[in-house]
N, CA, C and O atoms as a CHARMM CRD file, in Angstrom:
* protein
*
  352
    1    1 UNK  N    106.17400 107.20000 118.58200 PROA 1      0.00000
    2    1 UNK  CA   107.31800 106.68500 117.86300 PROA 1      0.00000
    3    1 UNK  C    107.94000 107.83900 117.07600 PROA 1      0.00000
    4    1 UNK  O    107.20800 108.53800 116.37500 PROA 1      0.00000
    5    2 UNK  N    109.65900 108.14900 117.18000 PROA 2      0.00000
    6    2 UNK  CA   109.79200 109.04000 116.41600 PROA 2      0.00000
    7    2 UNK  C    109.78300 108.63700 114.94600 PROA 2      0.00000
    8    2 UNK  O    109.93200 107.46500 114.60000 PROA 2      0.00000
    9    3 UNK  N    109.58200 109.76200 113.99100 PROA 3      0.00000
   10    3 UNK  CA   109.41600 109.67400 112.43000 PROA 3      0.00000
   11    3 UNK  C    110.54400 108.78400 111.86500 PROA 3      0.00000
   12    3 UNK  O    110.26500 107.91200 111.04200 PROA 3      0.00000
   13    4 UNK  N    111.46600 108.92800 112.17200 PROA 4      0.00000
   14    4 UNK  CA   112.56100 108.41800 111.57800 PROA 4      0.00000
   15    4 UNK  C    112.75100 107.10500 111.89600 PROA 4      0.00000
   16    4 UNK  O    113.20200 106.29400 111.08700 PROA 4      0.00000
   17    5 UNK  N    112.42800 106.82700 113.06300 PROA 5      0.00000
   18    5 UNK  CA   112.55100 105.22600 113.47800 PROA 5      0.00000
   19    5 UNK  C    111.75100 104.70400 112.32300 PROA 5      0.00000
   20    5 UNK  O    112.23900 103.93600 111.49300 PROA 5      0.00000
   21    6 UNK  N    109.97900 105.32000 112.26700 PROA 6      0.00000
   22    6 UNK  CA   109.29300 104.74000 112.18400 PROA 6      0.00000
   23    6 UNK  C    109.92600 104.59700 109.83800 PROA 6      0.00000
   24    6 UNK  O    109.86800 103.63200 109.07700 PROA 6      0.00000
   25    7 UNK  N    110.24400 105.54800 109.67900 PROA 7      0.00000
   26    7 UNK  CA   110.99500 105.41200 108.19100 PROA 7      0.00000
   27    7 UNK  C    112.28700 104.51300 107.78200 PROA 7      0.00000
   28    7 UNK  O    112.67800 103.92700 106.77300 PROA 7      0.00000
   29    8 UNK  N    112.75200 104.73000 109.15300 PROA 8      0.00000
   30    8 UNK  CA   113.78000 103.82600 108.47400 PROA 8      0.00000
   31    8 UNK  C    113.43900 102.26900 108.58200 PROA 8      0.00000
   32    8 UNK  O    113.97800 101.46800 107.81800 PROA 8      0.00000
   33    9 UNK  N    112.08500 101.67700 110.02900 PROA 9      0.00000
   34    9 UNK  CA   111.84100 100.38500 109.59900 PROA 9      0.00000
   35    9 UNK  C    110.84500 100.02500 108.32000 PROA 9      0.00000
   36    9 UNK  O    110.70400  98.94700 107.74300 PROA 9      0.00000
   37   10 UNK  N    110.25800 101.19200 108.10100 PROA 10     0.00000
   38   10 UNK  CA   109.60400 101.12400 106.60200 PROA 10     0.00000
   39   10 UNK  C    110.29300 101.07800 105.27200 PROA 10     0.00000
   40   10 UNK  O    109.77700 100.96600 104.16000 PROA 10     0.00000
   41   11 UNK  N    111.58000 101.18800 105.60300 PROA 11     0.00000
   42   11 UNK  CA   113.00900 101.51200 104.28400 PROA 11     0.00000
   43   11 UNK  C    112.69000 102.31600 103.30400 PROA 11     0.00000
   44   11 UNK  O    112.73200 102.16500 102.08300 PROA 11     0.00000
   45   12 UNK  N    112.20900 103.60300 104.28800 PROA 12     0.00000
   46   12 UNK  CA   111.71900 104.73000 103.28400 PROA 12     0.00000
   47   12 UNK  C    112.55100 106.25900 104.32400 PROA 12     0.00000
   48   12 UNK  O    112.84500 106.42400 105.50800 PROA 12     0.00000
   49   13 UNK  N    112.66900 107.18300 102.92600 PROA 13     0.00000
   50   13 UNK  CA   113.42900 108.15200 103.55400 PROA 13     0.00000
   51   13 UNK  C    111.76500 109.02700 104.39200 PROA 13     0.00000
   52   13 UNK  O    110.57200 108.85700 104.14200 PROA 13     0.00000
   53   14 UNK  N    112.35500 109.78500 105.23400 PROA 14     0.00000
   54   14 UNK  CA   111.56900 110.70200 106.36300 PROA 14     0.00000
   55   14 UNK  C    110.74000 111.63700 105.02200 PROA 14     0.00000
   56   14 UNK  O    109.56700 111.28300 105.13900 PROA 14     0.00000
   57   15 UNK  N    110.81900 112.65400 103.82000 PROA 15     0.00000
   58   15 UNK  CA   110.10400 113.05000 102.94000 PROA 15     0.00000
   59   15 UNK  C    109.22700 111.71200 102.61000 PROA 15     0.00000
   60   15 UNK  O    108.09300 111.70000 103.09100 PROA 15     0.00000
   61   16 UNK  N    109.68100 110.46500 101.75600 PROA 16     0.00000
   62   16 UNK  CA   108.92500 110.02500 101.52600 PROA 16     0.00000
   63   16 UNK  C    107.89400 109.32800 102.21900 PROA 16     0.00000
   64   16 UNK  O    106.82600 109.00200 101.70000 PROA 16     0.00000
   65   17 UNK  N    108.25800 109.08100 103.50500 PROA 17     0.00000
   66   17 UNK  CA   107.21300 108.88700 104.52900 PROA 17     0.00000
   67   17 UNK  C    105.79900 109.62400 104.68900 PROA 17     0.00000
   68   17 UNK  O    104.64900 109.23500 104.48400 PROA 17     0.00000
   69   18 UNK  N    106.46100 111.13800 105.24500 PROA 18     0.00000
   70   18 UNK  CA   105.45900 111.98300 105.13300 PROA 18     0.00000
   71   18 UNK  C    104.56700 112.41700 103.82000 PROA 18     0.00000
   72   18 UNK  O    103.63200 113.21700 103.85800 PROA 18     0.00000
   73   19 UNK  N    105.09200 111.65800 102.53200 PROA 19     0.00000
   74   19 UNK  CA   104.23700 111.79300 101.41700 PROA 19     0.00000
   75   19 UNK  C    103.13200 110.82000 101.42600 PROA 19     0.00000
   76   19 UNK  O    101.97300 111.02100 101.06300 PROA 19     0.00000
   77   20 UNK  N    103.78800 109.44800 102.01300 PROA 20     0.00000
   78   20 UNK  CA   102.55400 108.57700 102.22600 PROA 20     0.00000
   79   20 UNK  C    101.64400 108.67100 103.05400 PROA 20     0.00000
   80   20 UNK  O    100.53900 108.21600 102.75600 PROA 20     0.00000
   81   21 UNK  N    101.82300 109.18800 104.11300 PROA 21     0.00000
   82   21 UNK  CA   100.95300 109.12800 104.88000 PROA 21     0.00000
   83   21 UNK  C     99.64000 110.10800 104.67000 PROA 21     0.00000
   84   21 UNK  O     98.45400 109.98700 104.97600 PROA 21     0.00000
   85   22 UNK  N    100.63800 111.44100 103.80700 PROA 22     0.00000
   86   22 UNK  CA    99.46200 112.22700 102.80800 PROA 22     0.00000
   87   22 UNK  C     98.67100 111.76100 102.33800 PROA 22     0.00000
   88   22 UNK  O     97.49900 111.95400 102.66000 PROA 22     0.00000
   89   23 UNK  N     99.15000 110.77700 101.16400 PROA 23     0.00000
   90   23 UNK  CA    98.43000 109.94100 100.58900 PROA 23     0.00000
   91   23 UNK  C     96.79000 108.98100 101.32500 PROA 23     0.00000
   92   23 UNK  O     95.60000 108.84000 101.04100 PROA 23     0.00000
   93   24 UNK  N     97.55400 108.64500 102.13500 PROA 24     0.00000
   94   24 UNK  CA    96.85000 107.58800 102.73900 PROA 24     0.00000
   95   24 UNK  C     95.58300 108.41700 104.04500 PROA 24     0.00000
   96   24 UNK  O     94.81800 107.86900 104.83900 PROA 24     0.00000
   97   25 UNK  N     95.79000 109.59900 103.82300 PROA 25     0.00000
   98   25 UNK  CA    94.81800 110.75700 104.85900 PROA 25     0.00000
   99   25 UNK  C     94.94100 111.49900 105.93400 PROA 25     0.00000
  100   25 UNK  O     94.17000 112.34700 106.38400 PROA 25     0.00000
  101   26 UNK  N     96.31200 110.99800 106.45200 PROA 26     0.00000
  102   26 UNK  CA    96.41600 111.60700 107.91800 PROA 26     0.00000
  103   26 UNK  C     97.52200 112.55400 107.41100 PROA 26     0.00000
  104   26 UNK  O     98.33200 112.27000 106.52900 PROA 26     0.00000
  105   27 UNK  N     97.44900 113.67500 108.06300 PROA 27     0.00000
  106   27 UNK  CA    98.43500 114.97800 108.53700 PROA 27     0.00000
  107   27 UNK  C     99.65300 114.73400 109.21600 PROA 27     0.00000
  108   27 UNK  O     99.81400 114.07300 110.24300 PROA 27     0.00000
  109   28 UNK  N    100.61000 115.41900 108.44300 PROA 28     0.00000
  110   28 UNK  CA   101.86800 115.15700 109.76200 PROA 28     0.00000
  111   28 UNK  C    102.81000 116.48500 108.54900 PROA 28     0.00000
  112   28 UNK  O    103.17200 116.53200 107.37300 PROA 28     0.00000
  113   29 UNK  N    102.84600 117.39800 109.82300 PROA 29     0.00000
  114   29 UNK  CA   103.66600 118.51900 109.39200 PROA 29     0.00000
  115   29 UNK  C    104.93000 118.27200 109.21600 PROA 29     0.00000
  116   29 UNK  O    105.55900 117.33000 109.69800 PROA 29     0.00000
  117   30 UNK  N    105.39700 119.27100 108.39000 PROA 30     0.00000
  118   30 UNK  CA   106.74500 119.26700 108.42000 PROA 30     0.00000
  119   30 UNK  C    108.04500 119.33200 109.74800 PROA 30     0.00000
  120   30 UNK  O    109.19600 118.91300 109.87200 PROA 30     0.00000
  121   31 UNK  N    106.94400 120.20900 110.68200 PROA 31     0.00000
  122   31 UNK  CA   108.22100 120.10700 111.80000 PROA 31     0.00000
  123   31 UNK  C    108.18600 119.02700 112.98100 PROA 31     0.00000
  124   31 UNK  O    108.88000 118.97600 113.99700 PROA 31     0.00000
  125   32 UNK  N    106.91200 117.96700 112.42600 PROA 32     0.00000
  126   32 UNK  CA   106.72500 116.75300 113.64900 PROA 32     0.00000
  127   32 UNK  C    107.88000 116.15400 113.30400 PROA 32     0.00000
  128   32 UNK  O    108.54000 116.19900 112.26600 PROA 32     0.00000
  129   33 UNK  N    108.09400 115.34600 114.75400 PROA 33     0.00000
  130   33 UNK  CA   109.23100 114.48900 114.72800 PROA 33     0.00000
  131   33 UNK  C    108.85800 113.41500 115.85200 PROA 33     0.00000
  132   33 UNK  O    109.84800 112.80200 116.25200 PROA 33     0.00000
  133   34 UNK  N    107.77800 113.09000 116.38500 PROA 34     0.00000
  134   34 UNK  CA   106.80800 111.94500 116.78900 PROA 34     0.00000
  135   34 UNK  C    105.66500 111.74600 115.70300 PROA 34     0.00000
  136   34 UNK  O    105.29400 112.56500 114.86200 PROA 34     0.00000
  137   35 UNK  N    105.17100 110.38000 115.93900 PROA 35     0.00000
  138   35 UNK  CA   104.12000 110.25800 115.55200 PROA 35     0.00000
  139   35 UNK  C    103.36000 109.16700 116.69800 PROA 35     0.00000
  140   35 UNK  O    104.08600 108.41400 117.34600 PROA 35     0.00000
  141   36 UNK  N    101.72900 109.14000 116.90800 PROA 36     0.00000
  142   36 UNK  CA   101.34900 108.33500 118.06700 PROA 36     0.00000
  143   36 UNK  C    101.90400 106.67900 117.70100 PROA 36     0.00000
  144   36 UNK  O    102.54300 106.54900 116.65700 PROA 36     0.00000
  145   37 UNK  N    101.71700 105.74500 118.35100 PROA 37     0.00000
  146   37 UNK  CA   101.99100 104.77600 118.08000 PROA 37     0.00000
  147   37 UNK  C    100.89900 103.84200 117.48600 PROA 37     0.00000
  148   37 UNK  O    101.09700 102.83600 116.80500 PROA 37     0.00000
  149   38 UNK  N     99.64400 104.39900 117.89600 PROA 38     0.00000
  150   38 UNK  CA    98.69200 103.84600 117.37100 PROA 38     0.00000
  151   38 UNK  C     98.69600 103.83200 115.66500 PROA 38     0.00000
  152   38 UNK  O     98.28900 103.02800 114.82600 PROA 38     0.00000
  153   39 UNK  N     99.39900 105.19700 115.60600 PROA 39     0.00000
  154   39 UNK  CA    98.99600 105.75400 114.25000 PROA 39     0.00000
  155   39 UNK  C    100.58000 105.01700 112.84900 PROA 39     0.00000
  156   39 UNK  O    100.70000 104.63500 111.68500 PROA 39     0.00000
  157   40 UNK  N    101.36600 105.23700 114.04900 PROA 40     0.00000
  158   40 UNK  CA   102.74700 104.23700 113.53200 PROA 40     0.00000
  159   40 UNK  C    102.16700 102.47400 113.07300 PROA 40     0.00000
  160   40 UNK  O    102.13900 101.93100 111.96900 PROA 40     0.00000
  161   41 UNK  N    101.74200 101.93100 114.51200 PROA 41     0.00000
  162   41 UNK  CA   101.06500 101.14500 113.80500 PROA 41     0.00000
  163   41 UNK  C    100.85800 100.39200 112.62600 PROA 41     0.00000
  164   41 UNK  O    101.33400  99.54800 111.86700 PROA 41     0.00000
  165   42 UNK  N     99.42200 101.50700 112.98800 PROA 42     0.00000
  166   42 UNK  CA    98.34100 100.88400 111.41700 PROA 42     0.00000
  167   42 UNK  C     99.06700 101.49800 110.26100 PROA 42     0.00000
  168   42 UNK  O     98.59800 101.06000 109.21000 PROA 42     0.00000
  169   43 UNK  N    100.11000 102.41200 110.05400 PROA 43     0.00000
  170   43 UNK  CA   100.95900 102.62700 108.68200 PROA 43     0.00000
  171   43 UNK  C    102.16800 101.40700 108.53500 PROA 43     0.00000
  172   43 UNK  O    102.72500 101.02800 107.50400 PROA 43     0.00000
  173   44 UNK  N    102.34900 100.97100 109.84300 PROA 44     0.00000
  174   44 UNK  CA   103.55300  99.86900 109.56400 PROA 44     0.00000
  175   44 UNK  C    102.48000  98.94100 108.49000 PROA 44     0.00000
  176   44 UNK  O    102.62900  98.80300 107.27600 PROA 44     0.00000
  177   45 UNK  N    101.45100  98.40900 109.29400 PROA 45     0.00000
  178   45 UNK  CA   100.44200  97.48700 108.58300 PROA 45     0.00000
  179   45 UNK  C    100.54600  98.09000 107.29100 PROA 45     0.00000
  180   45 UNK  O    101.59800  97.81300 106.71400 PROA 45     0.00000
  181   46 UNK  N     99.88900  98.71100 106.77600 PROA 46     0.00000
  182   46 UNK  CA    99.73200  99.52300 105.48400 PROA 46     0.00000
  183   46 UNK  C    100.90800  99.33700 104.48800 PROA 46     0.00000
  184   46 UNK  O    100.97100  98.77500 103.39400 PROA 46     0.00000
  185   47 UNK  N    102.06300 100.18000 105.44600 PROA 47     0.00000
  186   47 UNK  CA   103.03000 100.44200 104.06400 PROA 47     0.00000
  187   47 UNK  C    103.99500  99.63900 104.13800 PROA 47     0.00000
  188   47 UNK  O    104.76900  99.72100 103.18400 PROA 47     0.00000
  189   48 UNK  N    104.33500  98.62500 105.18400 PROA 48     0.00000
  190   48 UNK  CA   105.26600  97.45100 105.40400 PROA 48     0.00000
  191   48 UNK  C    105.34500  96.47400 103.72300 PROA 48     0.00000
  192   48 UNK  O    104.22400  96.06900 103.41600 PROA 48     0.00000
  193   49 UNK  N    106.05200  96.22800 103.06900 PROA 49     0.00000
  194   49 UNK  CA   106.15500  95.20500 101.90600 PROA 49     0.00000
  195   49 UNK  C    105.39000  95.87400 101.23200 PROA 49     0.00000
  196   49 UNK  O    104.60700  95.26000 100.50700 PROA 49     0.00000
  197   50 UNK  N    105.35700  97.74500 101.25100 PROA 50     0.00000
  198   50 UNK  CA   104.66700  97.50300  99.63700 PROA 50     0.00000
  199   50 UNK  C    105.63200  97.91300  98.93600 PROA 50     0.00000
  200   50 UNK  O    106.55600  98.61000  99.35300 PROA 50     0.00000
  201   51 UNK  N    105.45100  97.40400  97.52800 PROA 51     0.00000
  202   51 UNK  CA   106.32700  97.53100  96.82700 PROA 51     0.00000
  203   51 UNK  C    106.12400  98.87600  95.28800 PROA 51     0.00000
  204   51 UNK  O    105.10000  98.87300  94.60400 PROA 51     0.00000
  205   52 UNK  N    106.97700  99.60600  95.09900 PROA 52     0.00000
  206   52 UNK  CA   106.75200 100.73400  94.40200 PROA 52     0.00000
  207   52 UNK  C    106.38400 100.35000  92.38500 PROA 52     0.00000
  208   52 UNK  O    107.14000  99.47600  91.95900 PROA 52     0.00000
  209   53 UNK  N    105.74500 100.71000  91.70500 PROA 53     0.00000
  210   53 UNK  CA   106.11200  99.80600  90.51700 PROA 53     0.00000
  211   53 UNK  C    107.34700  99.57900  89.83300 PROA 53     0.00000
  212   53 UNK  O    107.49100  98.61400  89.08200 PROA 53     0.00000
  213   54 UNK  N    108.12500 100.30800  90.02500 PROA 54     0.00000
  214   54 UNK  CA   109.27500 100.32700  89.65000 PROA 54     0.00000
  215   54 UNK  C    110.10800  98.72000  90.37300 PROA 54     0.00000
  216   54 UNK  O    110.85600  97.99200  89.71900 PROA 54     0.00000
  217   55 UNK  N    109.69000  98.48900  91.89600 PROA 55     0.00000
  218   55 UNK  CA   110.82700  97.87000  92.45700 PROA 55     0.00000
  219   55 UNK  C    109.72300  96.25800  91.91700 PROA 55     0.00000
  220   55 UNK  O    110.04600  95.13000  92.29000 PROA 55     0.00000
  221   56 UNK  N    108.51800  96.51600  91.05800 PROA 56     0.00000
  222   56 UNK  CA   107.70300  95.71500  90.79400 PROA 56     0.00000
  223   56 UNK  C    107.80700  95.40700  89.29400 PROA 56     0.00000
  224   56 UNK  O    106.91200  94.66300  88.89400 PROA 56     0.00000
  225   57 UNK  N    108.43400  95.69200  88.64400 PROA 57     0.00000
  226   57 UNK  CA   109.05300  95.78000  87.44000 PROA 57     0.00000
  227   57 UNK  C    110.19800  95.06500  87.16900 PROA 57     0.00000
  228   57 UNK  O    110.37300  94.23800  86.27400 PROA 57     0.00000
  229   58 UNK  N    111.21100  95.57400  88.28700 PROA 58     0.00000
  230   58 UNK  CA   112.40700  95.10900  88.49600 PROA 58     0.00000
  231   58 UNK  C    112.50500  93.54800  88.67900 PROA 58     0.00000
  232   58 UNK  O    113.33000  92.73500  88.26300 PROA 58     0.00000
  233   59 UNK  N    111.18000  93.39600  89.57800 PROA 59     0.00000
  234   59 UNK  CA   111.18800  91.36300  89.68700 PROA 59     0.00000
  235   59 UNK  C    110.98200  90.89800  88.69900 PROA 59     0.00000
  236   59 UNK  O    111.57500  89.84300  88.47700 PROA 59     0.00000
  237   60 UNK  N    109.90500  91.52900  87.45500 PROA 60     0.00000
  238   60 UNK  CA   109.60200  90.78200  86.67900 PROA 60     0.00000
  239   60 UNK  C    110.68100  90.53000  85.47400 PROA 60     0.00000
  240   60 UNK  O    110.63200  89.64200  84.62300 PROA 60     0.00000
  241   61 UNK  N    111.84200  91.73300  85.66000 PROA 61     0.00000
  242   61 UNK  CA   112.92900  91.40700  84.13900 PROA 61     0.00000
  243   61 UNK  C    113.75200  90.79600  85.07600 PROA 61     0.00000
  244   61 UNK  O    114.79400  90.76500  84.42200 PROA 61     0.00000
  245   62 UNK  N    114.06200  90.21400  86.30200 PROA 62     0.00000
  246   62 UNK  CA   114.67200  89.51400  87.20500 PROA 62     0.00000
  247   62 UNK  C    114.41900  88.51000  86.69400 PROA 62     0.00000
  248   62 UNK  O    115.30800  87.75100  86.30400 PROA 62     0.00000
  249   63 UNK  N    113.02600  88.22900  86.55500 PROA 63     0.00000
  250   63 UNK  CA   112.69200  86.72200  86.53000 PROA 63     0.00000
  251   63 UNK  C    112.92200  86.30800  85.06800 PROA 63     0.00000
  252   63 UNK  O    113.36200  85.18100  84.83900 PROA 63     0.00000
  253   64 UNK  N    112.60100  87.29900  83.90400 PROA 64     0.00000
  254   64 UNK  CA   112.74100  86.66300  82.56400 PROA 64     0.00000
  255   64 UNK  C    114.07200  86.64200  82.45800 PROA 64     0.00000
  256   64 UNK  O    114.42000  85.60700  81.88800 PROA 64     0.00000
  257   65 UNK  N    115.30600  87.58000  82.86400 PROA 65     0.00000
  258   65 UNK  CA   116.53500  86.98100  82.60800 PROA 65     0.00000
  259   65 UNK  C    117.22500  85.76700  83.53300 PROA 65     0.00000
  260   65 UNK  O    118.41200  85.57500  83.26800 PROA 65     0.00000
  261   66 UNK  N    116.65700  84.93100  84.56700 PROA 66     0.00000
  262   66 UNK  CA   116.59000  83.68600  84.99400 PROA 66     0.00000
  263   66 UNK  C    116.19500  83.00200  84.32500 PROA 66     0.00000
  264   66 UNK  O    116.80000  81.93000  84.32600 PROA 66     0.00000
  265   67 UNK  N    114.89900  83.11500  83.26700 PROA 67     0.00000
  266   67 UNK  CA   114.47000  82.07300  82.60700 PROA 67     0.00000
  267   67 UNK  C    115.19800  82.02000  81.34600 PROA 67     0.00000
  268   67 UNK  O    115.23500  80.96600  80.71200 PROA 67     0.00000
  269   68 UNK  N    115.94200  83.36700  80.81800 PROA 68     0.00000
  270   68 UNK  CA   116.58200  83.32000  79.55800 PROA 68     0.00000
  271   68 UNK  C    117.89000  82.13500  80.03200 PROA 68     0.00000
  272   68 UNK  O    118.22300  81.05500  79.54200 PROA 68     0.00000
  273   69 UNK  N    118.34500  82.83900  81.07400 PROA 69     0.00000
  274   69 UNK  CA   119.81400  82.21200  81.46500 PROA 69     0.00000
  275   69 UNK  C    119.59300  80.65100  81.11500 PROA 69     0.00000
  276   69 UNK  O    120.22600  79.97600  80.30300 PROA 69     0.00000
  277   70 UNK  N    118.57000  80.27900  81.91200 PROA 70     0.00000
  278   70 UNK  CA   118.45300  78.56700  82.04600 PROA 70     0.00000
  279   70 UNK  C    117.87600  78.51400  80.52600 PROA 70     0.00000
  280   70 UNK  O    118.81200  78.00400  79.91100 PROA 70     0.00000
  281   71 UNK  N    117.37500  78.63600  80.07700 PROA 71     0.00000
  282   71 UNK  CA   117.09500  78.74500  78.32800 PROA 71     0.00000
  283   71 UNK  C    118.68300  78.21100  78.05200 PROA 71     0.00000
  284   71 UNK  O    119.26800  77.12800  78.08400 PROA 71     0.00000
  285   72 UNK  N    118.89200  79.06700  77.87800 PROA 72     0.00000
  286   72 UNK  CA   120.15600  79.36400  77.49700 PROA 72     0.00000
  287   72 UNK  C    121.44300  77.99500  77.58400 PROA 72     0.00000
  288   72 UNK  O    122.01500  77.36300  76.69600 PROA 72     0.00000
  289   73 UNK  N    121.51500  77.95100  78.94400 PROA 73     0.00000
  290   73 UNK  CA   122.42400  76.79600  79.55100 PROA 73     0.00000
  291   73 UNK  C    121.55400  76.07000  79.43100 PROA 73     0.00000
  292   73 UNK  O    122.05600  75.45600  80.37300 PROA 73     0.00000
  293   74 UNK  N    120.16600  75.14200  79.04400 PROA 74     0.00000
  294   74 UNK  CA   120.28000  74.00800  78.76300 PROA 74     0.00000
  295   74 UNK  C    120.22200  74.35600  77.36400 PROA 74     0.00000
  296   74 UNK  O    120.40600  73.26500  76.82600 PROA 74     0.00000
  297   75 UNK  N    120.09200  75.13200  76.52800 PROA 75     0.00000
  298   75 UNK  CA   120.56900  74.85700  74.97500 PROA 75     0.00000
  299   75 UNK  C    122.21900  74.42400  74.52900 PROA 75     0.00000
  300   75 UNK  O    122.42400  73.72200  73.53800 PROA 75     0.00000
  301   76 UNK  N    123.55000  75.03700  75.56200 PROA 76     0.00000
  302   76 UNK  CA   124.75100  74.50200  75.89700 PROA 76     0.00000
  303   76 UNK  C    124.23600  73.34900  76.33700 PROA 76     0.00000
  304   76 UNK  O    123.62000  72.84100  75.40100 PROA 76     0.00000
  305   77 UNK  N    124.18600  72.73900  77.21600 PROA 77     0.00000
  306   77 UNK  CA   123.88100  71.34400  77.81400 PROA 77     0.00000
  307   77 UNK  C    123.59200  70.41000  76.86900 PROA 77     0.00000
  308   77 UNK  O    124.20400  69.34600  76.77200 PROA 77     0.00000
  309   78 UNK  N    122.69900  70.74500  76.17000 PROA 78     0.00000
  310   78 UNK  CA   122.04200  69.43400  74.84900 PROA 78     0.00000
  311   78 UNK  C    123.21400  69.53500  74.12200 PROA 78     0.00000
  312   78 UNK  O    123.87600  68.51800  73.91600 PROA 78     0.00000
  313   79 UNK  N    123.66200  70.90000  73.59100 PROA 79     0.00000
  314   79 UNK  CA   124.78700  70.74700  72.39800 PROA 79     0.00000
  315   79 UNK  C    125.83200  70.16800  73.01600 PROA 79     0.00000
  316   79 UNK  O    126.09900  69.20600  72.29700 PROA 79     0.00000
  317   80 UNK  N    126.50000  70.17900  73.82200 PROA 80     0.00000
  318   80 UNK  CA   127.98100  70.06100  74.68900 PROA 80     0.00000
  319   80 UNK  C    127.91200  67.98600  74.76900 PROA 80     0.00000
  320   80 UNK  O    128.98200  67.37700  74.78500 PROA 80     0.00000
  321   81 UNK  N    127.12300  67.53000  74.79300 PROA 81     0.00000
  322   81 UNK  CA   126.82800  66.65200  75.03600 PROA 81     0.00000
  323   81 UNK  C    126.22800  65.60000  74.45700 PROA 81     0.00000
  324   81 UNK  O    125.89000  64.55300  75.00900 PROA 81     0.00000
  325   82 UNK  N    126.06400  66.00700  72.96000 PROA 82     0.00000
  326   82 UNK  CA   125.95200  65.28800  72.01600 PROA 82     0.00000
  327   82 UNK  C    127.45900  65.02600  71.30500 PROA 82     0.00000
  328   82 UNK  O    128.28400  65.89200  71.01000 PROA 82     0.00000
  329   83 UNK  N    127.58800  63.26400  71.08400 PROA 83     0.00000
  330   83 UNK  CA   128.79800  62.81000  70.59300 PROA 83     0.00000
  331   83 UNK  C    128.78200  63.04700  69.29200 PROA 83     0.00000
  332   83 UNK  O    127.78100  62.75000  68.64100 PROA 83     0.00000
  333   84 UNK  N    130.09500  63.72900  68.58700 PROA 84     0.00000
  334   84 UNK  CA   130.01900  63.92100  67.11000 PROA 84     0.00000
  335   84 UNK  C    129.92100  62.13900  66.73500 PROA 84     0.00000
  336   84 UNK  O    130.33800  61.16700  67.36400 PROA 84     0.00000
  337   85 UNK  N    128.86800  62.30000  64.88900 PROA 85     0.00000
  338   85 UNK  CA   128.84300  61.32300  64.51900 PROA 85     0.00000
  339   85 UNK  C    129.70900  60.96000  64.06200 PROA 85     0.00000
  340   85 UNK  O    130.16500  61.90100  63.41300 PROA 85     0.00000
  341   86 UNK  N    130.52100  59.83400  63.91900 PROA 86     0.00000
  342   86 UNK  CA   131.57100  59.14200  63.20700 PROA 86     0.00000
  343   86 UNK  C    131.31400  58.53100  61.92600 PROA 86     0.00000
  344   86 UNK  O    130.31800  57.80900  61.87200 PROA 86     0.00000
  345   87 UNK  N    132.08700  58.69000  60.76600 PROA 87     0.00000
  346   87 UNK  CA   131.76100  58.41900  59.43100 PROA 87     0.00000
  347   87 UNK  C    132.43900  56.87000  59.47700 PROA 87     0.00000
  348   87 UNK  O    133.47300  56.85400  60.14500 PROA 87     0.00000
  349   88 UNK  N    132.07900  55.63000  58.92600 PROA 88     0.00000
  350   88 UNK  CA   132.85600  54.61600  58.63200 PROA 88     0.00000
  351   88 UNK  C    133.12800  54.45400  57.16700 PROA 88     0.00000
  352   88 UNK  O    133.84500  53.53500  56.77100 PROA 88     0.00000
């Protein structure tokens, strides 16, 4: 499989590819531009959906400003919707 196929279905640039795979033990020089398929593979397995901490961070203030929002709009909701009291 060439490198680049195999980076761009990983949604990682061709450097950062070859950093992971550092990481992870196997060799791949700077001037390869295949890799076996066996070896494509078991890194799709590996590095497919992982997520960096950063892009793991990002979900979590995702999620508290969803929960602020709805906070939020039902605190409008209760107020908006209460009838002023009338004095007799």
């Amino acid at each position: 499989m060439q490198i680049a196929d195999l980076a761009k279905k990983l949604d990682l640039s061709e450097n950062e590819l070859r950093i992971r795979v550092g990481d992870l033990g196997f060799e791949m020089g700077p001037e390869d531009t295949e890799i076996e398929d066996d070896l494509a593979d078991l890194l799709i397995d590996e590095l497919d959906g992982e997520k960096t901490e950063a892009e793991l961070a990002g979900v979590v203030i995702e999620e508290q400003l969803e929960r602020e929002i709805v906070r939020s709009q039902s605190k409008q909701a209760l107020t908006s919707t209460k009838e002023p009291v009338k004095k007799v």
